[in-house]
C-alpha positions in Angstrom: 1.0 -2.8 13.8 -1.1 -0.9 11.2 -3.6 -2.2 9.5 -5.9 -1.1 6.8 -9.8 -2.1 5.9 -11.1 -3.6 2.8 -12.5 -1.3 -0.3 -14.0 -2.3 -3.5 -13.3 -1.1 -6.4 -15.7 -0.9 -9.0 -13.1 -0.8 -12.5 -14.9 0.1 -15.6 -15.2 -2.4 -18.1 -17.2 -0.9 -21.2 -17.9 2.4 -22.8 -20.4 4.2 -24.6 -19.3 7.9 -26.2 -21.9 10.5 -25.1 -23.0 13.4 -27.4 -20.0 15.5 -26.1 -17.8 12.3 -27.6 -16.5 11.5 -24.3 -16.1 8.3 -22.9 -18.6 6.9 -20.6 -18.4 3.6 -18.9 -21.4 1.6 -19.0 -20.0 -1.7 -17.3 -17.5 -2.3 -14.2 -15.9 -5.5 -12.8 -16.0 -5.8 -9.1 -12.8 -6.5 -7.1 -12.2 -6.4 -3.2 -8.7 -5.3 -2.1 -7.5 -5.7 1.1 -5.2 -4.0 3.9 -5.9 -0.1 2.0 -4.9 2.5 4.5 -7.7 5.4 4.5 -6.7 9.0 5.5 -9.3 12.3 5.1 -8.6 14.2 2.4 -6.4 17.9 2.4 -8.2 20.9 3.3 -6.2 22.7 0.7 -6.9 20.8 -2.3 -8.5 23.9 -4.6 -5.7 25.5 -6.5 -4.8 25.7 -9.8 -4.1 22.0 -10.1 -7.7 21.2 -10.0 -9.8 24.1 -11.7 -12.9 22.2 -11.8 -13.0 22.9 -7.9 -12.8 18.9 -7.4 -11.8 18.7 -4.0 -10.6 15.4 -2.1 -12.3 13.4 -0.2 -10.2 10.6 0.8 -6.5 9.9 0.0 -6.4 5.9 0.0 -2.9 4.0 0.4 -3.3 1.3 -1.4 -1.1 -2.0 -1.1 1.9 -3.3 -3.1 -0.6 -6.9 -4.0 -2.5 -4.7 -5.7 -2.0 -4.4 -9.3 -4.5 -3.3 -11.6 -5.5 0.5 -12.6 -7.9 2.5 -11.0 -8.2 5.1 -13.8 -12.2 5.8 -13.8 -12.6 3.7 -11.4 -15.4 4.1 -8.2 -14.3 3.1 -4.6 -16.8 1.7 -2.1 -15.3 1.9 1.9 -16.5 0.9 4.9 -18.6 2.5 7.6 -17.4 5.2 9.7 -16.9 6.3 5.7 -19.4 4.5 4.1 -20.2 5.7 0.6 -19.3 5.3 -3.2 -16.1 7.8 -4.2 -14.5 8.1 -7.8 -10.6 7.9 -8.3 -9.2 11.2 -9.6 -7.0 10.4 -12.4 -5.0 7.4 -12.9 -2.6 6.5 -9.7 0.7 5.2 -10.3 2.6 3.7 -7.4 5.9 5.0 -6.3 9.1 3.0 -6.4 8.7 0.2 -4.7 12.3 0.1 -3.9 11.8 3.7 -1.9 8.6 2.3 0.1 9.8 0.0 2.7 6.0 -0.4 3.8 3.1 -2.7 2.7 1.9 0.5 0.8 2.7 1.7 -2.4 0.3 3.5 -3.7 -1.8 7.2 -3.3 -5.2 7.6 -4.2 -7.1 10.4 -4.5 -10.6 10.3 -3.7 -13.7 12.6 -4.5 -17.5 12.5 -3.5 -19.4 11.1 -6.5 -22.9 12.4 -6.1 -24.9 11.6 -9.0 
């Protein structure tokens, strides 16, 4: 049977507007969410898509009992992984009437280095 690790997620809570006037969160709530499948991110991920060059890290399945947004949110996993990633985008979970597993949701994952 398949079973996935526990993550935190870091959501963001407050925000402060830099000199640029975007958003900037200052504040995050902490929330541990169980059984998220963790698969290495695509070795194809520059294109046109992402013209930044941000490239996947991680795609994280996440499960149906989760239900809150991960829009700006950070990602702490587990050893062999171990490290602090930020959500690319805000996820949205497919159909849950097409997704006969536990998991729901794909999220994509970058290296948040400073």
């Amino acid at each position: 049977m398949i079973k996935g690790v526990a993550v935190t997620v870091h959501a963001p809570t407050s925000f402060e507007v830099d000199r640029y006037n975007n958003r900037v969160a200052t504040g995050y709530s902490e929330q541990t969410v169980d059984n998220v499948l963790i698969a290495p991110g695509a070795s194809d991920d520059i294109e046109a898509a992402r013209p930044e060059g941000v490239t996947v890290a991680f795609t994280l399945h996440f499960p149906k009992t989760f239900n809150g947004t991960l829009e700006g949110a950070l990602v702490d996993l587990p050893a062999p992984y171990g490290g602090t990633y930020r959500v690319i985008g805000n996820p949205a979970p497919y159909m849950a009437s097409n997704t006969p597993t536990p998991w729901h949701m794909p999220v994509e994952l970058e290296a948040a280095h400073g």
